[in-house]
N, C-alpha and C positions, 0 to 999 in steps of 0.2 A: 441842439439836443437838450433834453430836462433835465436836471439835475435831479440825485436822488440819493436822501439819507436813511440810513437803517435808526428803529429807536430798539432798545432792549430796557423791557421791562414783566413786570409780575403783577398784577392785580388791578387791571384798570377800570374795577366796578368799584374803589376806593374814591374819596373825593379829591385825596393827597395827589393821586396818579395820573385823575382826569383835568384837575387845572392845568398842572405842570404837563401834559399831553396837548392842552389847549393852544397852550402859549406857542410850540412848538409848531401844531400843525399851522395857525394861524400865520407867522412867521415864512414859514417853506410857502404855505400855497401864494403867499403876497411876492415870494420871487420864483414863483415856477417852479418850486421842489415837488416831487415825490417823494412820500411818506412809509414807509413798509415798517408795521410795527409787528416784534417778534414778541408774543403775547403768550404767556404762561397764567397759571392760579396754581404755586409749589404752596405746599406748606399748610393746605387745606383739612387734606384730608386724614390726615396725623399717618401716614401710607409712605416708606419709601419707594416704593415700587413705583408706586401715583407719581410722586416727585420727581424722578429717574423719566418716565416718559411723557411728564410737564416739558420737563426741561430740554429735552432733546431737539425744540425745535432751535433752539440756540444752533444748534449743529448745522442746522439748514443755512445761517445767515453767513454768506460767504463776502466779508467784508471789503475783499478788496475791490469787491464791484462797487461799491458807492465812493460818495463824494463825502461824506461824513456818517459818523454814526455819532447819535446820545444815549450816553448811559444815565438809568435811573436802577442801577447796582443796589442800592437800597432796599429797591424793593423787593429783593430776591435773597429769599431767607437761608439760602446754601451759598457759601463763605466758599466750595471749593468749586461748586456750578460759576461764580464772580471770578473765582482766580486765574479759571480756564478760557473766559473771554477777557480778561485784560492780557493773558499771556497771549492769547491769537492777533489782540489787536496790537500789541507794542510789536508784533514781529511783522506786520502787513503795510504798517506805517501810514495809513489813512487819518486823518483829522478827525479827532476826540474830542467831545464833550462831554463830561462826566457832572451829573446835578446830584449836589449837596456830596457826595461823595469825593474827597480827593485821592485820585488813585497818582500820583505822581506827576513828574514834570514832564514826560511827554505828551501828557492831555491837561485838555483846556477845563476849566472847572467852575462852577458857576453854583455858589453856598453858601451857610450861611454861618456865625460864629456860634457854632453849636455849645461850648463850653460856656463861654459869656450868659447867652440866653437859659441855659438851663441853672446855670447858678442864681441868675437872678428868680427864678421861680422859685427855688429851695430856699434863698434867704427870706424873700417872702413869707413864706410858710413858717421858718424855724423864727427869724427876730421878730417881722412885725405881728403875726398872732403868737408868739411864744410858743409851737408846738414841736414840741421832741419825739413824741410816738410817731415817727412817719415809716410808712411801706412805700417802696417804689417797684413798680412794673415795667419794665424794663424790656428793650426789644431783645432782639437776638444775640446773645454775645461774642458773636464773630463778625458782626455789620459797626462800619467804624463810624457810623454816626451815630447808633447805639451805645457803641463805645466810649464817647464821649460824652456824653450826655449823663453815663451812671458814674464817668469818672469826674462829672463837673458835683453829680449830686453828692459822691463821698466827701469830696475836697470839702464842702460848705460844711458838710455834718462833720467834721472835721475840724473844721474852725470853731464852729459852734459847741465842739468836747465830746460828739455825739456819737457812740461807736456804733458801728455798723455792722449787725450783724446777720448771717447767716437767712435765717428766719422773717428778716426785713426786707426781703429782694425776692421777686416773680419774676423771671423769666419769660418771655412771649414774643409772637413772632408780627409788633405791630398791626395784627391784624383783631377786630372787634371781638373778637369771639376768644383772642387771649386777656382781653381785659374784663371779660366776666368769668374767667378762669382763676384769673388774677384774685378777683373778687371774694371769690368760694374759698384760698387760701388762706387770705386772711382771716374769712368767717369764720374759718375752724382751725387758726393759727392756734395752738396753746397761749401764747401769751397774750392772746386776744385782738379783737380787730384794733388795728394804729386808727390815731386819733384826724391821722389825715393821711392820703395815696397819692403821692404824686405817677403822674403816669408818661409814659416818652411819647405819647402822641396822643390825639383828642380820640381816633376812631377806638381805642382800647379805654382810654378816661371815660367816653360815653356809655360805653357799655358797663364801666365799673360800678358806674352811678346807678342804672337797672338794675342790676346785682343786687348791691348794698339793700337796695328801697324794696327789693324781693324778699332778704333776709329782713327784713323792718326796720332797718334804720334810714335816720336821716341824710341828705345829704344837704346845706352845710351843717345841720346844728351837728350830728353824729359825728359826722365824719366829712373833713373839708377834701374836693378831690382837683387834681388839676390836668390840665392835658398840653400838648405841644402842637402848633401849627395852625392852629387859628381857621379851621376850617368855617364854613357855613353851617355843615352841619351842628359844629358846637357853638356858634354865634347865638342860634336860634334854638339851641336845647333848652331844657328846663332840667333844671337851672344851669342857667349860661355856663359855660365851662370856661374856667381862666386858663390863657394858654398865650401860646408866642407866636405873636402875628407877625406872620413873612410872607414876601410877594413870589408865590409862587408858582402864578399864570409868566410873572418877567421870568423866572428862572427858563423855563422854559424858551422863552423868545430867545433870551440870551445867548443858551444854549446852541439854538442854528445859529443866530447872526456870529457867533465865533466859531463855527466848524467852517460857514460861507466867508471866512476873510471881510464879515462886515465892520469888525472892530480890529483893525490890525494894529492899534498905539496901545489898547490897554494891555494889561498885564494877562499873563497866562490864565490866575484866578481870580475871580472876583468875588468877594464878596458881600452880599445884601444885606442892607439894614434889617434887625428886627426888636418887635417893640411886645414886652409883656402884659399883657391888660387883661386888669384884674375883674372878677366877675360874680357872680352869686355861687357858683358853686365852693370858694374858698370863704365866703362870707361877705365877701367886698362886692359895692356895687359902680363897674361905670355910669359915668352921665351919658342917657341919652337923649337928644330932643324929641319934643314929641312928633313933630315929622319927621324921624328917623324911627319912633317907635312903631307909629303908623305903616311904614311902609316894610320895615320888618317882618311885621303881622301881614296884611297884606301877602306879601312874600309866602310867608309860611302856609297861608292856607292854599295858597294855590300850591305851592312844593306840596305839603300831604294830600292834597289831591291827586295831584300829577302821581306821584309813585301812589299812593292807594288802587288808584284806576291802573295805574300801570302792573299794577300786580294781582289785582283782579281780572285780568284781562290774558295775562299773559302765563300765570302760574297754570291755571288748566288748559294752556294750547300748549305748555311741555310737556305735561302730564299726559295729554292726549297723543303728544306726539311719542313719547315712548312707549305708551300703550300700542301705538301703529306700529311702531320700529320691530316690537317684540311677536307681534303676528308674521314678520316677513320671513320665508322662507328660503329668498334668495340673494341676493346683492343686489340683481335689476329691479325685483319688488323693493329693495330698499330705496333704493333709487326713482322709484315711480314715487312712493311715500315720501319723502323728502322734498319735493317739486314742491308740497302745499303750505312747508313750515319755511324753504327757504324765500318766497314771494310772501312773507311775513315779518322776514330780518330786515326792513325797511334799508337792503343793499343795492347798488348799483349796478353792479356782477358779483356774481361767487361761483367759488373754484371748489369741488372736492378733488384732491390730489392724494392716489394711494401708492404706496410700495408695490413693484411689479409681482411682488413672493407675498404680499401681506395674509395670503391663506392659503401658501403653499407648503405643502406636505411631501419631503422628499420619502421613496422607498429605498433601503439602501438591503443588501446580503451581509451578515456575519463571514467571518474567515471563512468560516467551512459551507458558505453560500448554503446552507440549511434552511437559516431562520432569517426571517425577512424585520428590520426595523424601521419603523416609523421617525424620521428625524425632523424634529421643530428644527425652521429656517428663521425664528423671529428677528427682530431687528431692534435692539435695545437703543443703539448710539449710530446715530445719520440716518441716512436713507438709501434706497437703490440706487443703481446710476439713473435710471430711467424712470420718470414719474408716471403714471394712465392719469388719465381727467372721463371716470365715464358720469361724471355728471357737470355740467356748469352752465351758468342761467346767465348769456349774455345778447346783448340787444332784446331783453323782454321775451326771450325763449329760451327753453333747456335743450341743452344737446350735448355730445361728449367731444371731447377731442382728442386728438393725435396725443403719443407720448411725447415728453419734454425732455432735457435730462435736468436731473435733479440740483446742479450747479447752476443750470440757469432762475431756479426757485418758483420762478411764473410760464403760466405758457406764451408761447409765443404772441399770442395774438395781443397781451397787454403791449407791445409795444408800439401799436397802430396810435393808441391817444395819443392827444397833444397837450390836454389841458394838468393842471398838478391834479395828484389823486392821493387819496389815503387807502394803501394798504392793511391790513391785519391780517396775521398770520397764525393760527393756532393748531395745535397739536391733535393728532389722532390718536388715541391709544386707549390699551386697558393695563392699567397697572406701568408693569416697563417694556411691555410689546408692542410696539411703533408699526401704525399701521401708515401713516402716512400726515397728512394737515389739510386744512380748509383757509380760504381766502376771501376774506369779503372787502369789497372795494367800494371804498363811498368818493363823493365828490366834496361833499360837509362833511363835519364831525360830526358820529352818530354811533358816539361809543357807549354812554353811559348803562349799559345793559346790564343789571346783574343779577338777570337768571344769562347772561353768552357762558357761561362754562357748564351749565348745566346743559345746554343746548347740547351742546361741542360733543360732554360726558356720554350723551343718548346715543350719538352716531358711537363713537367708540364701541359703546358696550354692548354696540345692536352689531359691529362689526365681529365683535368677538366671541357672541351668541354664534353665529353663520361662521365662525372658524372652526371651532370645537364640534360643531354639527358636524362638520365637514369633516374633522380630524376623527371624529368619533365614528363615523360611516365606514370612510377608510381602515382603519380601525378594527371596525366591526368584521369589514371585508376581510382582512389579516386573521382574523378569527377565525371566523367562517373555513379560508384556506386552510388552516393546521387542523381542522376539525377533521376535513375531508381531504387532505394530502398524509400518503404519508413521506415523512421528514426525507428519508434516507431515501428512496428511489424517486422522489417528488414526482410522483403518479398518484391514483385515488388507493386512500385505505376503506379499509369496511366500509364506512361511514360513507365516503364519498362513493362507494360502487351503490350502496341502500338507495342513497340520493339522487343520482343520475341515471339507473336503471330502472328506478319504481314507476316510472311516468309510460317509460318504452314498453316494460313487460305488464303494465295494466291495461296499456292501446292495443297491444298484442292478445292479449285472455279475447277483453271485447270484441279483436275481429277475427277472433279462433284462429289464427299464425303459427306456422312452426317457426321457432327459437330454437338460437343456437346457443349450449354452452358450454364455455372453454378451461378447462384445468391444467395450469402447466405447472409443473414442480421441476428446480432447478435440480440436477445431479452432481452429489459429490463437493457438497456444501460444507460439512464434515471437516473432509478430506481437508480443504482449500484451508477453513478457522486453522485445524491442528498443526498443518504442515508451512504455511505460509502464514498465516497468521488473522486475525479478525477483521484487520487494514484491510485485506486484499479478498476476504470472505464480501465485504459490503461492497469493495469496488466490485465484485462477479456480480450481484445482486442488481448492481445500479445497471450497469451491461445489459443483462437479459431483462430486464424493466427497458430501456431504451430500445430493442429488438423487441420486444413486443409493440410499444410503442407507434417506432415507425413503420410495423405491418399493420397496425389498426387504421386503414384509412378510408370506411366505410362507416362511423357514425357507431362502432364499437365501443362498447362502455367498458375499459380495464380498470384492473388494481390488484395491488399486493393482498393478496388475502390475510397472511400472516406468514413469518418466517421465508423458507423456500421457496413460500405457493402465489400463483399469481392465477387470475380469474376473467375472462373475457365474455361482454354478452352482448349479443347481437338479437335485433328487435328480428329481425327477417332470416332464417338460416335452413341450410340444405347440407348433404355430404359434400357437395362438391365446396360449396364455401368454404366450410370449416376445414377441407382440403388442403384447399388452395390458401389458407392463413396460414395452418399450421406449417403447412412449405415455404411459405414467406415469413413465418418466424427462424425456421430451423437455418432458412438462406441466408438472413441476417447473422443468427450464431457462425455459420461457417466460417463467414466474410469478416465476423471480429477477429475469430481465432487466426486466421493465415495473417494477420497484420498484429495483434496483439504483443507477440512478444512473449507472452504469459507461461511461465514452467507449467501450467495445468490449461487443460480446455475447458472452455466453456460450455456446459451441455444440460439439457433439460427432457424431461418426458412431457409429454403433451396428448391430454384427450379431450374428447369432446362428447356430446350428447346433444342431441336432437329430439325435438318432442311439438306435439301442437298442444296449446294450452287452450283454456278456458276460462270463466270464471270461477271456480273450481281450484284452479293450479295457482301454484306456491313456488316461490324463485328458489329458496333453498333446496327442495326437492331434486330437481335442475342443479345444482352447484355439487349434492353428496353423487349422483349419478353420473356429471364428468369424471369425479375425482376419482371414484371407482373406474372409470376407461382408463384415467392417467393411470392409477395402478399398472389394470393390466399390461400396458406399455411399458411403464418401469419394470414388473415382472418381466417379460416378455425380454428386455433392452439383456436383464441380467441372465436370463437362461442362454441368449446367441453370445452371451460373453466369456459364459464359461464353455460353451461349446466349442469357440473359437480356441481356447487356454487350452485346451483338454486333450 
């Protein structure tokens, strides 16, 4: 059976993320692992919300199922999203690898001497060019290789007499777009741009450098700037960026071969050589040979190629694609739209997996079952027990499958391969409402994508357009009912008798019809408020609302007209009808009161009016001509009552 290790990480359209991702899968697929990586972009959107339902897919990875997991904790700029997966993992007891990160002695750790390296970049800086105006940008302050790195840069400036202040320090969350944040700080620090920036990593130093050369300065004569980690991308910037070169594709190999028992003599942690080399962006220049220069170049033009083209090619099939997404009017139209962008993710298989409630709208009653509320079922943290798949593209065709449950994380049928596979696993959501995630399955590495969170973004926020639609319909629906219910007898009020009679008695006018129409006023309404009380006046009301009701079973259109009065109309009507109703309402009163209980009876007058209409005739006319029958009846009720009294 295959082995298989979880990786947990954040941002892997980084360079930092994709070698040390490299190393790894390379590693697993050379001994039959399986790869499932749990894939976030926190920290982007300057959004907790965004963050909160990044991060949730964490929730999903139920570690005790694998054979190891690697942490790359680094790269996840929430300090207590990190504390909640090393608390799951110490209590599960599976084999840890933690890269550059030392999370303690139960896991295995594979990094680098972050203090060492970073001081030697700052003495650089401070003794051999003599510069004391330095700024440092700095990652996050709760990520502990951050942490060290600004406590290796005080320590130096420190030794050097250099105090450190306030004003000298950027905060940013390792990501490019905080080091020209960084940038702007300084430009318009009061006490002026520092004469040199060091930065905690290269992807933010590179962007520092654009910044700076935006505001018109130079970068070295201006302003010398440096970076950490020695990527490619800063090897070959302009001007080269000096920074700490570490083997970061080994960190990774590393990484498996001690979660797989392939190093079981060395020690818990290990850690990598790294070497500081110095470059044109602080002033200094390596030697390089000229077949190294050559093949640099070389290099380079084919990379700005490669992403040029790849971002001309691929920036307008997202934009296209959310343009499509935003036309869909249903989830299965989403799903037909989606067929043509995911045979595009140059995937093996992919999985859309949703929440079984992801647009479900529960109806719930208030206390006094009156008013009807609409209850958001969202899912901020985990998922449903049970997952739907109504879309996934395997064996070269799309079709849906069977639910999963959600503990299992993949469906079923991933279990049929034999060969190792790389998983990825990202998040569905808008803001912190968890719709569910997507799975794309390669056989190669075929991560480096970085418009995949903009993809991702479009399903999301095309799922939450089709929620709101939906919640808003319903909604509307809810509306609609209070317009034309009334509250207290929930039968039709005005409005709802206008609505549902206008259609009957305008089909009626056109084929000249007698109509029948019905006026009941309850008796002794009065009476019931003063003596028993308002309680017991609405409960009578609801009563004879229910007796009218369950005699209307001919296609009758009722409602409370107002107060004691209730109003019944029939498209087709004769005396004998309207007879035989009002006998079937009065039957019903009877039958409450011998089981009621009630110190008072329930009692009401009832008349009726019959008439052929035309197009000519008016509903209300019809309505003031019962009421006047009811009259007479209620007169009529009171003179045999006092005759009886008398």
């Amino acid at each position: 059976m295959k082995k298989k290790i979880a990786v947990v990480v954040s941002g892997v359209d980084e360079e930092y993320q994709s070698t040390v991702l490299r190393g790894i899968q390379d590693c697993a697929r050379e001994h039959g692992t399986d790869v499932l990586h749990f894939v976030t972009f926190g920290g982007l959107m300057n959004n907790v919300g965004h963050d909160t339902g990044e991060n949730n897919i964490y929730e999903l990875c139920h570690f005790e199922e694998f054979d190891g997991v690697v942490l790359l904790t680094n790269t996840i700029p929430d300090s207590t999203v990190t504390s909640e997966i090393v608390k799951r993992l110490q209590a599960c007891g599976v084999p840890v690898s933690s890269v550059d990160c030392d999370l303690g002695t139960k896991f295995s750790h594979v990094g680098i001497d972050n203090t060492r390296a970073m001081k030697e970049v700052v003495r650089h800086i401070v003794f051999d060019h003599g510069i004391r105006d330095i700024g440092y940008i700095s990652g996050p302050p709760t990520n502990p290789e951050s942490v060290m790195r600004y406590n290796a840069f005080e320590s130096v400036m420190r030794e050097a007499g250099i105090p450190v202040t306030d004003d000298m320090i950027f905060y940013g969350g390792f990501r490019s777009c905080d080091g020209a944040d960084g940038a702007v700080y300084f430009c318009s620090r009061p006490a002026g741009v520092p004469r040199a920036i060091i930065s905690a990593n290269d992807a933010m130093a590179m962007a520092t450098v654009l910044e700076l050369e935006a505001h018109g300065l130079r970068v070295p004569e201006d302003v010398m700037v440096t970076g950490f980690d020695d990527t490619y991308a800063a090897r070959t910037f302009e001007p080269a960026i000096s920074s700490v070169r570490r083997p970061l594709y080994d960190s990774g190999r590393i990484a498996v071969e001690k979660i797989l028992g392939l190093r079981p003599a060395e020690p818990r942690s290990i850690i990598l050589d790294t070497e500081f080399v110095k470059r044109k962006s602080c002033g200094c220049n390596e030697f390089i040979s000229q077949e190294a220069f050559l093949e640099d170049s070389r290099n380079i033009r084919k990379s700005s190629y490669k992403v040029l083209d790849y971002y001309q090619v691929n920036i307008p099939l997202v934009n296209r694609m959310s343009c499509a997404l935003a036309e869909c009017e249903d989830l299965q139209e989403v799903l037909r739209t989606l067929q043509d962008y995911v045979e595009r993710m140059d995937c093996t298989r992919f999985y859309m997996c949703l929440n079984t409630n992801w647009n479900e709208v529960i109806r719930e009653a208030d206390q006094s079952g009156q008013k009807i509320n609409l209850i958001d079922t969202r899912v901020t943290h985990g998922f449903t027990e049970q997952m739907s798949v109504p879309l996934a593209y395997v064996d070269g065709r799309f079709t849906s499958l069977p639910d999963f449950p959600a503990e299992q994380m993949m469906p079923a049928c991933e279990n049929e391969y034999d060969i190792p596979l790389l998983y990825f696993l990202l998040p569905l959501h808008f803001r912190d409402r968890g719709f569910g995630y997507v799975i794309f399955v390669n056989e190669q590495p075929r991560i480096e994508n970085p418009l995949l969170h903009s993809w991702v973004m479009n399903i999301g926020n095309c799922l939450e357009s089709l929620r709101k639609k939906e919640y808003l319909g319903k909604a509307m629906a809810e509306l609609d009912q209070l317009y034309v219910m009334d509250p207290l007898c929930r039968i039709n009020n005005r409005n709802g008798f206008n609505k549902y009679s206008a259609e009957i008695f305008e089909e009626s006018c056109r084929a000249h019809k007698r109509v029948m129409m019905m006026f009941i006023d309850m008796d002794g309404l009065k009476m019931i408020n003063d003596t028993y009380s308002h309680k017991e006046g609405d409960s009578a009301l609801r009563q004879l609302a229910k007796c009218i009701r369950m005699s209307c079973k001919n296609g009758e259109v009722y409602a409370r007209f107002g107060g004691d009065e209730f109003i019944v109309f029939a498209g087709e009507g004769s005396e004998e009808q309207a007879k035989a109703l009002s006998g079937a309402i009065q039957e019903r009163i009877d039958e409450y009161n011998q089981i009621s209980g009630k110190p008072y009876p329930l009692m009401a007058s009832i008349g009726w009016h019959i008439a052929e209409v035309d197009e000519e005739s008016q509903l209300y006319p019809l309505i003031t001509a019962a009421d006047m029958k009811m009259y007479e009846e209620k007169k009529r009720k009171k003179v045999s009552r006092y005759l009886r009294h008398s």
